[in-house]
C-alpha angles and dihedrals in degrees: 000000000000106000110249096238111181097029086055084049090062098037092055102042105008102045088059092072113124109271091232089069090063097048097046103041117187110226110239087203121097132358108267108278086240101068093060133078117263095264091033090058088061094052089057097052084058098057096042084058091053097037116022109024098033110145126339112223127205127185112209146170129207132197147182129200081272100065123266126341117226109174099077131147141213090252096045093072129051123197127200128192110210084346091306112130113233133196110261099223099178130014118171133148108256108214094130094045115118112263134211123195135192120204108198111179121179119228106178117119101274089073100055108122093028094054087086082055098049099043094056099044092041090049082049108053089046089053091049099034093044120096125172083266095051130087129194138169146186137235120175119197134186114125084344136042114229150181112229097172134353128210122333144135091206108116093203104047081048088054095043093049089050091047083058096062112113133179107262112178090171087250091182095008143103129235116271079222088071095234087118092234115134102215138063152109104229093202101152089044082051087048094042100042086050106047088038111037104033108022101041093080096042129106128210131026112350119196124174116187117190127196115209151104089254090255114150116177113162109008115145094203114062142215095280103043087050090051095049091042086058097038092045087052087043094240121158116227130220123175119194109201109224119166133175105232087201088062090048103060097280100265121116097223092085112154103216089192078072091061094051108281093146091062091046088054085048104058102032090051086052099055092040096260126095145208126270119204112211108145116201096328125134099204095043087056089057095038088049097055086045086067097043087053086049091054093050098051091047102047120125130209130224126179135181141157113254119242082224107082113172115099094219103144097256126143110250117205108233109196111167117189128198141171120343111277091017126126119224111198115185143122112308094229150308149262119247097236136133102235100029100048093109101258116151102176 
């Protein structure tokens, strides 16, 4: 297991920043407005259109009782900022778009007797989605944060990194998050440190896809902070529920809400992904990753160019809207800023 460097470097010094930066993030576009002189101020809403606003993008899928839909059209869809309806420039299905996948695979002790599921089907559905053009990478958390594999579009290095993976529940250890305490899943650090370290530089399609129960115990970033990092790189969320039974006591009857389900369906429908329940089942986990792949091959893409046009760091609502009795799933908005406004260009 090869130690996550720079992701620890940020865990341990830059995930102590205070949370309201993060809430309130400052724009690192154009001087204030109100610093310039009254034509010159014109002159600089111009250039943050060209340079810094650009065009919005938004990966989507849409489906019917029937399964995805794949023939649609620029006029079939209408998307509102804010509910204000915008101009669809481009709309096209993105099956040849560069993708980036994340694969984030829990290793705390709650996971013990499904990590060989999750290690075969996960080695699997890299091996299947990966083209030349494609990159993924692993991260594995529990007590640590840790990169298991960085980027890569080689099937077997990717296999032999998850096979890797052990439990690891910090029997003897401290926290990576320096509160001394043993124990622990850093999920949100995983989510935030991915989304945030490793995606926000990216172009193109960016997937993360976490195995877990939903669990966090430890994690100095939060729900929402792991929501606004993935939202703020453009990165689509799934979360594929996985729990051991035996952790949980042995009966069948586990209630995974218990485990934080809520959160994980939280944070997956936010970011345009969503989260998949398959229990300790084998099947359902392929099954799992099979409908993940399905999503990916049948995205679209829209972009426009917002009517808003300042780049002042506020979260803007995204609601598209298609055919009668289809279903739209994508990101829930966006955040104003110069660097995290989904252009891929």
């Amino acid at each position: 297991m090869r130690p996550l460097v720079l992701l620890a470097a940020a865990l341990s010094i830059g995930l102590c920043l205070p949370v309201h930066a993060q809430e309130a993030p400052s724009p690192d576009g154009p001087p204030p407005a109100s610093t310039a002189a009254p034509q010159p101020r014109e002159d600089q809403d111009v250039e943050t259109l060209k340079v810094n606003v650009n065009l919005v993008n938004v990966y989507f899928s849409v489906r019917d009782k029937d399964g995805f839909i794949t023939n649609l059209h620029k006029d079939d869809c209408q998307i509102a900022e804010d509910k204000v309806p915008q101009t669809i420039k481009n709309f096209t299905q993105e099956k040849k778009l560069p993708l980036t996948i994340g694969i984030l695979l829990d290793t705390s002790g709650s996971q013990q007797n499904v990590l060989p599921l999750e290690q075969q089907s996960g080695a699997e559905f890299l091996k299947d989605v990966l083209t030349p053009k494609d990159e993924a990478f692993l991260i594995s958390f529990d007590i640590n944060v840790d990169l298991l594999s960085d980027y890569t579009n080689d099937p077997r290095e990717l296999r032999r990194a998850i096979d890797k993976a052990t439990i690891n529940t910090g029997a003897g250890t401290g926290s990576v998050t320096g509160n001394g305490t043993p124990r622990g899943t850093l999920l949100y650090d995983a989510v935030y440190l991915a989304a945030h370290d490793k995606l926000r530089q990216e172009a193109g399609r960016k997937v993360l896809v976490m195995l877990t129960d939903g669990g966090d115990q430890g994690s100095q970033e939060t729900l929402k902070s792991s929501i606004e990092a993935a939202q703020k790189s453009n990165t689509i969320i799934y979360v594929i529920l996985i729990a051991d039974r035996g952790f949980y006591g042995g009966g069948f009857g586990i209630n995974l809400a218990d485990t934080g389900a809520a959160a994980m369906d939280r944070l997956a429908r936010e970011t345009g992904g969503r989260v998949i329940n398959v229990g300790n089942n084998g099947k359902k986990l392929e099954d799992a990753f099979d409908q993940i792949q399905d999503e990916l091959r049948t995205q679209y893409l829209a972009s426009y160019t917002p009517t808003n046009l300042k780049v002042d760091g506020t979260f803007r609502t995204l609601n598209i809207t298609c055919q009668k009795g289809q279903k739209v799933q994508a990101r829930k908005g966006y955040y104003a800023l110069a660097d995290s406004m989904g252009n891929d260009e």
